[in-house]
C-alpha positions, -999 to +999 in steps of 0.1 A: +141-373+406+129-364+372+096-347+381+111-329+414+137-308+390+122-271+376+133-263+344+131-230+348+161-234+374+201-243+366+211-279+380+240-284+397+261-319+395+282-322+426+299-357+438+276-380+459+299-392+484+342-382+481+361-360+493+348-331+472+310-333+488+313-312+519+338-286+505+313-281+475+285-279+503+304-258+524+309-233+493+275-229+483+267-217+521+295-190+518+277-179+484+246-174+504+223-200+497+205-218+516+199-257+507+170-283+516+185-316+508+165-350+520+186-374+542+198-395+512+216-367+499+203-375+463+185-346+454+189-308+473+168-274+462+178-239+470+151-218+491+170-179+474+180-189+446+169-207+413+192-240+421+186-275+419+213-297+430+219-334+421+244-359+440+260-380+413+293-399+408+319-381+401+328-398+371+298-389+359+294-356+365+314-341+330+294-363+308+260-351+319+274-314+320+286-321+284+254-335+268+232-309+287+214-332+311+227-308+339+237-272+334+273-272+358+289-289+374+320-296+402+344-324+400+386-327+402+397-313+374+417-343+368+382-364+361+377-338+331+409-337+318+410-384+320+378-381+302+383-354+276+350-340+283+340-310+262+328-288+289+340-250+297+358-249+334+341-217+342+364-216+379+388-232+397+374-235+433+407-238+458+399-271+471+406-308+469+441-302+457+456-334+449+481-349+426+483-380+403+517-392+409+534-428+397+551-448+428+569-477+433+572-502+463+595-488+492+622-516+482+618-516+447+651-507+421+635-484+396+645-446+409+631-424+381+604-431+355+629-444+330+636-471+348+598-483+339+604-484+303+589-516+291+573-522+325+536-525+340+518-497+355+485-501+372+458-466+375+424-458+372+439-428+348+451-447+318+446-412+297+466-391+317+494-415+324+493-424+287+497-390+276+528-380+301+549-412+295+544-406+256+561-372+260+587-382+280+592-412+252+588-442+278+571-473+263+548-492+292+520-515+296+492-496+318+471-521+334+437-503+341+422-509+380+393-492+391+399-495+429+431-507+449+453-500+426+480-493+453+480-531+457+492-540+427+529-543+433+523-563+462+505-586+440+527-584+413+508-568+389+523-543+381+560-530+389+544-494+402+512-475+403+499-438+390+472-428+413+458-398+436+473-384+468+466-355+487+495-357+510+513-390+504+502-406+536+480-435+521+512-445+497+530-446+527+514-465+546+513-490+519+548-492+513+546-472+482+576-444+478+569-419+447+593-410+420+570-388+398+539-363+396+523-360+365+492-340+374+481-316+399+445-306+404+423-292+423+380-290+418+364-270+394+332-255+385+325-268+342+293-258+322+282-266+290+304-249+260+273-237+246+242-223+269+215-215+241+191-200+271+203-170+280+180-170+311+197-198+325+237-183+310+228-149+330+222-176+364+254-194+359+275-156+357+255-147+386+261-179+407+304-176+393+300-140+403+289-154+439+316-187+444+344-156+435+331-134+464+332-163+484+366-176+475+382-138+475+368-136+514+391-164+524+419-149+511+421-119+532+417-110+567+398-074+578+422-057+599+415-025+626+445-015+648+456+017+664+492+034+653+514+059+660+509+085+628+547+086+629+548+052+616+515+053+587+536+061+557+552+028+569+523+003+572+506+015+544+534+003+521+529-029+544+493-033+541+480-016+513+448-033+515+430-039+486+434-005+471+442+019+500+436+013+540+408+040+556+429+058+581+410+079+611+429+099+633+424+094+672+414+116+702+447+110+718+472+130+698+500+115+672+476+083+672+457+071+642+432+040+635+442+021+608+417-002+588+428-024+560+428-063+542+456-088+547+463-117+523+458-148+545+488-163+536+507-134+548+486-128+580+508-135+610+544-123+594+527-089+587+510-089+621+542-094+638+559-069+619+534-044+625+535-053+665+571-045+663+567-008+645+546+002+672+508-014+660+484-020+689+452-030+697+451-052+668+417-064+656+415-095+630+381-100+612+369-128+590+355-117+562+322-126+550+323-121+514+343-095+490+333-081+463+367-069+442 
């Protein structure tokens, strides 16, 4: 792999194989770039841009950010904090939101995290847990697993477990209830605190500058719809875009056409609201990227 990497490129780290490998994937399409990766998903180049890419473990991936071997990197946010790497997060990215939470079997009697005091707790995140249960003054004994940790009560390792959930559905299913979250996350995009080439600094800003047009895109929805001009003063205090909607008064008269940006998260309570001013012909648009 050593030979096929330019140096005159950046090198990106992202996980091998996880959760986190389509979604960063995905994201570098909706920045625009185009990437030639071999069927082993070990190594990837970009065809438009100055990108190499490199599938690695996770774990990995803030070490050889921090030490320069790669120049950025994206991983959970939770594998940077655990490991105390000295890397910058440059941007959070708005996917693979999980949680480290602590959980207990289903018929177990400890109901809060005090109850543990003096207990066993089994994770793969012996830093994190560590550091929460030492502010909250509770002495336990972390047992450290690297896989299957949500066995341990079962086995009577341990009397609960702190480990990763997206949506509590694996715990569940193994008979696990939880009683605390100590970390939420989500992936991030780290670099080196200190870029010396400022070639390869100006990339990363451009490539940041491209993963925010992306992620701003999916925030909003490009509206056009037809309204009476009775009712504009009204929608645009509704949907005031990003700055101001473009408004474009119609052949038929006391009719205007409205265009404008809705927050995602908002989409369909403003659209019904609008539908029951008097909105028609209502036109919803994806938006490619956006530039704020």
């Amino acid at each position: 792999m050593k030979n096929r990497l330019d140096s005159n490129n950046i090198t990106l780290a992202i996980q091998k194989k996880g959760r986190l490998t389509q979604y960063s994937i995905d994201l570098l399409e909706k920045a625009g770039l185009v990437i030639d990766t071999d069927g082993q998903k070990l190594y990837a180049k970009c065809r438009n841009f100055p990108l190499d890419i490199v599938f690695i473990r996770d774990e990995d991936i803030p070490y050889l950010v921090e030490t320069g071997v790669v120049d950025i990197g994206i991983v959970g946010n939770n594998v940077v904090v655990e490991i105390n790497a000295l890397v910058d997060t440059r941007l959070p990215l708005d996917f693979g939101y999980c949680r480290l939470v602590i959980a207990v079997q289903n018929d177990s009697s400890v109901s809060s995290i005090r109850d543990l005091n003096n207990k066993k707790i089994a994770t793969s995140y012996p830093r994190l847990v560590s550091q929460y249960l030492q502010k909250k003054k509770i002495s336990v004994e972390i047992i450290q697993l690297n896989g299957s940790v949500e066995l341990s009560p079962a086995l009577n390792i341990a009397s609960a477990i702190a480990d990763l959930t997206s949506t509590g559905s694996t715990l569940a299913i193994s008979d696990l209830r939880i009683i605390e979250t100590l970390f939420e996350s989500q992936a991030v995009l780290i670099s080196q605190k200190k870029i010396n080439n400022n070639k390869k600094q100006r990339l990363i800003d451009n490539l940041v500058f491209r993963f925010q047009a992306a992620q701003n895109a999916q925030k909003y929805k490009y509206i056009m719809m037809n309204a009476p001009q009775d009712k504009l003063k009204q929608i645009i205090t509704m949907v005031p875009g990003l700055k101001s909607p473009t408004v474009t008064p119609l052949t038929t008269k006391g009719w205007v056409s409205i265009q404008t940006a809705i927050q995602e998260d908002a989409f369909w309570e403003k659209i019904q609201k609008l539908k029951q001013i008097g909105a028609s012909g209502i036109i919803a648009l994806p938006i490619e990227k956006l530039i704020t």
